[in-house]
C-alpha positions in Angstrom: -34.7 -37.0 54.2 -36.8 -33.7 55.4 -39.6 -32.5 53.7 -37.9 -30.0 51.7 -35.9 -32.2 50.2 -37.9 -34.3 49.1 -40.0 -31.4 46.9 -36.2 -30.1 45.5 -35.9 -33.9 44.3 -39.5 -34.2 42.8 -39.1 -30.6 41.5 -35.9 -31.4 39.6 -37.5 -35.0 38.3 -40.8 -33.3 36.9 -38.0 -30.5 34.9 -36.3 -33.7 33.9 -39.0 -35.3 32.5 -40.0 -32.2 30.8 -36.8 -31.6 29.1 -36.5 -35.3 27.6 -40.3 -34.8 26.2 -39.9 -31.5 24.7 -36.7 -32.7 23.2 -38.5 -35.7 21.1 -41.6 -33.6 20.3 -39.8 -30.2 19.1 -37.1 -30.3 17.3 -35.9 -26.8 17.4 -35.8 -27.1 21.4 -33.6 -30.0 21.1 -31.2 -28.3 18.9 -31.2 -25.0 21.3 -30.3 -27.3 24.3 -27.9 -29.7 23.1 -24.6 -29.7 23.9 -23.5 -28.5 20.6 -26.2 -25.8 20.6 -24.7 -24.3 24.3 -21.3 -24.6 23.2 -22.2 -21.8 20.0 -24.3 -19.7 22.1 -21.1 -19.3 24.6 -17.9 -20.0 23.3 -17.1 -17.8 19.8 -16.7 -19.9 16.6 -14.0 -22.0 15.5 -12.2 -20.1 12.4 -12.7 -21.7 9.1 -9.6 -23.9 7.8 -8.8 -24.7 4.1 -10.5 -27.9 4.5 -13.5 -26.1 5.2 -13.5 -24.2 2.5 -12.3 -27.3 0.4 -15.6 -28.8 1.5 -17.6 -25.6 0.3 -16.6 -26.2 -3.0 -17.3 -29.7 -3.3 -20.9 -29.4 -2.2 -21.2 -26.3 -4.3 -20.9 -23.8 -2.7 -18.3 -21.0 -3.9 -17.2 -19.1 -1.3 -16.5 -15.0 -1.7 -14.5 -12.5 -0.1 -16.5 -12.5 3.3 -15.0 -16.1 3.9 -11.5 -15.4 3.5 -9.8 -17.0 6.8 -5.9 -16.1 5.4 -4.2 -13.1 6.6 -3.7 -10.5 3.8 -0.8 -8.3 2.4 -1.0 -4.6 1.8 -1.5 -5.7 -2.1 -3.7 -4.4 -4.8 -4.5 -5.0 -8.7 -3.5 -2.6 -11.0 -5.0 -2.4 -14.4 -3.9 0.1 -16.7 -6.7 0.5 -19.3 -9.4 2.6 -21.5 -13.0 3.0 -21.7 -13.2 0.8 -24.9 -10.8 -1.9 -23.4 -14.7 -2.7 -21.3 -15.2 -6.3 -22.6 -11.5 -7.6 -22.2 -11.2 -5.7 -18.8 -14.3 -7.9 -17.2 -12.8 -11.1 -18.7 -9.7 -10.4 -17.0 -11.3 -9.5 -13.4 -13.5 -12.2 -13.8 -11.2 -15.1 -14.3 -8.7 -13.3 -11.8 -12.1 -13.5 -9.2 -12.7 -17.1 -10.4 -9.1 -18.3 -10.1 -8.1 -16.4 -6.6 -9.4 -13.6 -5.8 -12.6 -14.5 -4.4 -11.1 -16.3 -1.8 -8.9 -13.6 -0.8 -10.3 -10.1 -1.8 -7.7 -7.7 -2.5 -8.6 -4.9 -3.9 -8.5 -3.0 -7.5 -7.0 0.1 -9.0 -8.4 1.1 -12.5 -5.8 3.8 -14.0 -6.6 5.7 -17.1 -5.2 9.0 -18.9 -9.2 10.1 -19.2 -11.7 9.8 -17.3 -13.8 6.1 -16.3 -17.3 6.1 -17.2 -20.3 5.1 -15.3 -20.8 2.2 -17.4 -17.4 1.2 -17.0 -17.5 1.4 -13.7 -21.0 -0.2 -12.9 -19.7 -3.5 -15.7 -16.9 -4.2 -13.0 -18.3 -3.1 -9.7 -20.8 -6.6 -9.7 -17.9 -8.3 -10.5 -16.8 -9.0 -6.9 -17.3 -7.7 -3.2 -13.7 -6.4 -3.6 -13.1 -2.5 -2.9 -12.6 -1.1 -6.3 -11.3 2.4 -7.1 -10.9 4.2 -10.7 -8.4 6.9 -11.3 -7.3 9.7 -13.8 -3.3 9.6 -14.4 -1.9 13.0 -14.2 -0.9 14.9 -17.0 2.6 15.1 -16.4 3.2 11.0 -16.0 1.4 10.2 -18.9 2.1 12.3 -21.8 5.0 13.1 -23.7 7.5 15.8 -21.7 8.1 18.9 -23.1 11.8 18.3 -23.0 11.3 15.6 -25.7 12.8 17.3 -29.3 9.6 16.5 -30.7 11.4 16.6 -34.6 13.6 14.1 -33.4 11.3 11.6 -32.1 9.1 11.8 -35.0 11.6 11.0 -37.3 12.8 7.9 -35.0 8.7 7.3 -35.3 9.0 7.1 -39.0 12.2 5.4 -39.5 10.0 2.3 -37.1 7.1 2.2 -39.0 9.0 1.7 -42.2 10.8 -0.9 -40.7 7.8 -2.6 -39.8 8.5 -2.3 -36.2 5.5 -2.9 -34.1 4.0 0.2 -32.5 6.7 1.8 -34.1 4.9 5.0 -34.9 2.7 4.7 -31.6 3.3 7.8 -29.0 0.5 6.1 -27.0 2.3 3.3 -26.8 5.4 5.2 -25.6 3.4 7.4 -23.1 2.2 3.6 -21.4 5.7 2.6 -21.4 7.3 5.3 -19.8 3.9 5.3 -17.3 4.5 1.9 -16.4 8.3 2.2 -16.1 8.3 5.3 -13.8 5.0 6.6 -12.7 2.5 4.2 -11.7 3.4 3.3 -8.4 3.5 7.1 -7.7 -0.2 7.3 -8.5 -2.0 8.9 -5.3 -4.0 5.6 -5.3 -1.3 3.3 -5.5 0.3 5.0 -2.3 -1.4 3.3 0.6 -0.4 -0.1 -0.8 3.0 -1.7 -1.0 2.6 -4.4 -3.2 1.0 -5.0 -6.9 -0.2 -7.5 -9.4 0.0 -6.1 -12.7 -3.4 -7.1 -14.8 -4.3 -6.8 -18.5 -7.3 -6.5 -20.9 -7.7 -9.9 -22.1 -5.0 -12.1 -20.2 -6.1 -16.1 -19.0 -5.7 -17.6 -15.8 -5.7 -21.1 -16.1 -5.0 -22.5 -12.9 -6.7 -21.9 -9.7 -4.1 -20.5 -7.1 -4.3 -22.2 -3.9 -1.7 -20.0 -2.2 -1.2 -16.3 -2.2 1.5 -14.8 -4.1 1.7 -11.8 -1.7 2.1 -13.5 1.2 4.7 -15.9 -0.2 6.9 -13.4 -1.4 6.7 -11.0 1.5 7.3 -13.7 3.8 9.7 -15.5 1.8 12.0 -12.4 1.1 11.0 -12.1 -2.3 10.9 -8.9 -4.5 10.2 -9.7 -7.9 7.7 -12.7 -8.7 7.3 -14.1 -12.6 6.5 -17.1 -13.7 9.2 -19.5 -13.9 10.6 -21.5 -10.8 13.9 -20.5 -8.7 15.9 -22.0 -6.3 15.4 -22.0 -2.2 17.0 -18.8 -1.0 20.1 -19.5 1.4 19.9 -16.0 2.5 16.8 -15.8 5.0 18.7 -12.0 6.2 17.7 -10.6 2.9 14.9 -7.8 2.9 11.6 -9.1 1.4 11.8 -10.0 -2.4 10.5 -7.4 -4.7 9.3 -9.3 -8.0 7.8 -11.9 -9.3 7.1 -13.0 -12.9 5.9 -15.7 -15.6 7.5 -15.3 -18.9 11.1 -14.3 -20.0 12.0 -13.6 -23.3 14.0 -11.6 -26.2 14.1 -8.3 -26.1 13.5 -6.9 -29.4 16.6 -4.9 -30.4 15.5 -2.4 -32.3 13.6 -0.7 -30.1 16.5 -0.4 -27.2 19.3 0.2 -29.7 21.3 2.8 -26.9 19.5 1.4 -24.1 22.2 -0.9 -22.6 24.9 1.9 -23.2 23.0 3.9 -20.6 22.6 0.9 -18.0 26.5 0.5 -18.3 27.0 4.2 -17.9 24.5 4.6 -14.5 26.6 1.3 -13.1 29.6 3.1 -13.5 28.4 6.6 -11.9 26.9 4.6 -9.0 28.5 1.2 -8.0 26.7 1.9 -4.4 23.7 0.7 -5.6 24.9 -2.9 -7.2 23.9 -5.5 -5.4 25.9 -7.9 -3.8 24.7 -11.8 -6.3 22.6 -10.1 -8.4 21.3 -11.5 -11.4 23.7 -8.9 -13.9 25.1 -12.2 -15.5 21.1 -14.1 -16.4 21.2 -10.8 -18.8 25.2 -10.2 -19.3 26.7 -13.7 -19.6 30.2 -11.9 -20.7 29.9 -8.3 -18.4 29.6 -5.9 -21.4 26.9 -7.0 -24.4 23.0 -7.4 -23.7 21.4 -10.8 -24.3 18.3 -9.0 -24.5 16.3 -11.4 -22.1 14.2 -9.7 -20.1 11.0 -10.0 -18.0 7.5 -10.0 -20.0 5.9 -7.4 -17.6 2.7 -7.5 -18.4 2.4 -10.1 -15.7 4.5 -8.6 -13.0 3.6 -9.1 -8.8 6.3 -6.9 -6.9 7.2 -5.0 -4.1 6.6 -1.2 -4.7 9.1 -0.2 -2.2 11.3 -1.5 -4.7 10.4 0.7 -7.2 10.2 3.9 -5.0 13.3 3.1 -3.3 16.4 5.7 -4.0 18.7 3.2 -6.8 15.3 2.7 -9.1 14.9 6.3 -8.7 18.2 7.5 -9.5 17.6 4.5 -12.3 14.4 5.9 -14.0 15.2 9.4 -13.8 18.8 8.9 -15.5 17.2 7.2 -18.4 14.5 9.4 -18.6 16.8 12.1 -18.9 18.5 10.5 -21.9 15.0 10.6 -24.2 15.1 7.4 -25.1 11.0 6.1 -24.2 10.5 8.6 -27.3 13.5 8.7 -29.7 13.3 5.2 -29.9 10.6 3.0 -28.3 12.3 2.1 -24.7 9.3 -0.5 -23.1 9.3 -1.1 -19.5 9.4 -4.7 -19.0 13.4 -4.2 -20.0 13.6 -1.3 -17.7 12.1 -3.1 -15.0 14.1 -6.3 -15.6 17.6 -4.9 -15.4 17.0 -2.8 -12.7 15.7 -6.0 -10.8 18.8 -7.8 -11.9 21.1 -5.0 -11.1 19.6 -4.0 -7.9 18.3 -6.9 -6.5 19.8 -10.4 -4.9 18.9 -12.9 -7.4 17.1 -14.7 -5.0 15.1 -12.0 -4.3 13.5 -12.8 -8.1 10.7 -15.4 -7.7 9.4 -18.0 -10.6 5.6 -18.6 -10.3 4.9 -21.9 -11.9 1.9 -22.6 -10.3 -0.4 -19.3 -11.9 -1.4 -20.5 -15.3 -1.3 -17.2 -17.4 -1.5 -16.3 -21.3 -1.1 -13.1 -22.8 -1.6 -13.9 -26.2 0.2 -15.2 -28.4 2.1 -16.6 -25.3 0.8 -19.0 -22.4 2.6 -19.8 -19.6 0.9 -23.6 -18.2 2.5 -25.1 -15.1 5.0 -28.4 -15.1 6.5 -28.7 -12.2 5.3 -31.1 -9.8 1.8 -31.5 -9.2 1.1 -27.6 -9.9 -0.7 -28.5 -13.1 -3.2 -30.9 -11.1 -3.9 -29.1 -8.3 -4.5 -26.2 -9.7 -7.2 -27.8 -11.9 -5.3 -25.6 -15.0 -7.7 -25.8 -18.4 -4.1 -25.0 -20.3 -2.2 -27.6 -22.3 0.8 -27.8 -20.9 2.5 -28.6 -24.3 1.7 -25.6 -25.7 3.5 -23.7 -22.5 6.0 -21.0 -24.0 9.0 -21.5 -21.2 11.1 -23.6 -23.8 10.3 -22.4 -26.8 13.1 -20.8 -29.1 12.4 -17.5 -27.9 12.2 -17.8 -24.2 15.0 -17.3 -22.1 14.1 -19.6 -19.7 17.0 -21.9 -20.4 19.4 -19.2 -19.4 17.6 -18.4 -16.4 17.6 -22.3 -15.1 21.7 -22.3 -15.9 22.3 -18.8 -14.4 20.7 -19.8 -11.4 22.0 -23.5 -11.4 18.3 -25.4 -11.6 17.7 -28.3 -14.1 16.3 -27.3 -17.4 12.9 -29.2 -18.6 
């Protein structure tokens, strides 16, 4: 071995030695040179799986927008509400934050027929990390048209409240059915986005949600999502499905009195717009009379397309036309319903057991499978409205051929 050698092999045993006593006597060099310690300085880190964030939580540790590791929809909140709805409106976002959001971070639109204050604005801004914007509804969606024979509707206004009707004498309450029916998703704010969750001042959810709704039901051809199971869709081809949903119910009657007349009379002008198994028969078991089931809307998770698309526009703007949001008291979970039933494959209308929701008086608790359990759900799942008397439920699970609970 030559001389040079020989001082490359003592050099090297001397950095050795080094190394192994600067390990054992400081322990921030011995993290730095590990193997693990090279690997993070060089190769970029490993994404963060659901058992990652699973492990979070057990040791504490809630995890917020920033540590979100799903892809995301084009999807937003919208939450229709007033200055003095403040209180309700943060228990709403913050159970919605607690229960899903955080995890995921879709953003919020605030809509309002007058203008948000700051201290609105500043109560729900340290809410979440989530990108929030606050809007003023134009004029011309929200209040009532000028084509309305004002006379008229306030004595249909009158004959309601005597009747005991509720909101019977309300033009509010007409104005933020007509909004919601036709308008909203026309909102310059709403444009970007192509899908919504509809949230209230005041609503419950019970259950943390350990998948997203948005990305189920764009990628399994779903349009509208409620809360109530369905069966697997045999007909991948479809276009994505448009709505989603919780509750059904009873329509009540008096409100709608000439409404069905209309829908009958649209489906006759324009047959071109029926969709081929559409869900017509969960609301018209005979082809002619209303059973008055419809969606409760004020959970709703759909596909805006839906609603912008030319058969709900030609839909809207013919019952607009006939006056009926103001003569009587036309709500817009019925408008929304049948035009999803008419318009839509019925398997493009999704169930959502799994979200534990109330809307008082009603609560919607999951029971199928382990949905109640994983989801950790505070609600008592015998107090769940899907069978009661007045839910429609029952007629959903025999129109669509599923077993009945």
């Amino acid at each position: 071995m030559n001389r040079v050698a020989r001082y490359v092999i003592a050099a090297l045993a001397v950095l050795v030695s080094l190394h192994y006593l600067l390990s054992f006597t400081h322990e921030g060099y011995g993290k730095a040179t590990s193997l693990s310690g090279i690997k993070k300085t060089f190769l970029p880190p490993k994404a963060s799986t659901q058992d990652d964030l699973d492990a979070l939580y057990k040791a504490g540790h809630l995890p917020n927008a920033t540590l979100s590791v799903q892809s995301k929809a084009n999807a937003t909140f919208v939450i229709l509400c007033r200055n003095n709805d403040l209180s309700s409106i943060v228990s709403s976002v913050r159970e919605i934050e607690d229960r899903f959001n955080r995890n995921h971070g879709y953003p919020y639109v605030f809509l309002n027929e007058e203008p948000f204050t700051d201290e609105f604005k500043k109560r729900l801004s340290v809410l979440t990390a989530a990108p929030m914007e606050f809007g003023v509804i134009p004029h011309d969606h929200w209040f009532q048209p000028d084509s309305i024979d004002e006379e008229k509707a306030k004595a249909g206004r009158e004959k309601m409240v005597k009747n005991n009707i509720i909101y019977g004498g309300s033009v509010s309450y007409r104005n933020m059915c007509r909004f919601n029916s036709g308008f909203f998703f026309r909102h310059p704010l709403m444009l970007k986005y192509r899908w919504y969750w509809r949230i209230e001042p005041g609503v419950h959810f019970h259950c943390n949600l350990n998948q997203d709704p948005f990305m189920y039901m764009e990628q399994n051809n779903k349009t509208y999502g409620k809360l109530m199971a369905t069966a697997p869709n045999p007909h991948p081809s479809l276009t994505s499905s448009h709505q989603g949903f919780t509750i059904t119910m009873y329509e009540y009657e008096a409100t709608i009195p000439t409404m069905w007349g209309h829908v009958k009379e649209f489906m006759k002008r324009h047959p071109e717009y029926i969709a081929e198994d559409n869900a017509f028969g969960f609301m018209s078991p005979d082809g002619d009379k209303y059973n008055l089931c419809h969606f409760w809307s004020n959970f709703e998770i759909a596909d805006m397309d839906f609603w912008r698309g030319p058969a709900y526009t030609a839909f809207f703007e013919y019952l607009d036309s006939q006056g009926g949001f103001y003569y009587e008291r036309w709500g817009d979970a019925p408008v929304h319903s049948i035009a999803a039933a008419i318009f839509l494959n019925r398997h493009q209308i999704h169930f959502f057991d799994e979200i534990g929701y109330e809307h008082n008086p009603y609560t919607h608790c999951p029971k199928l499978g382990d949905n109640w359990v994983n989801g950790r759900c505070s609600c008592d799942q015998k107090r769940s409205f899907d069978y009661d008397g007045y839910s429609c439920m029952s007629k959903w699970d025999k129109f669509m051929g599923l077993p009945s609970s």
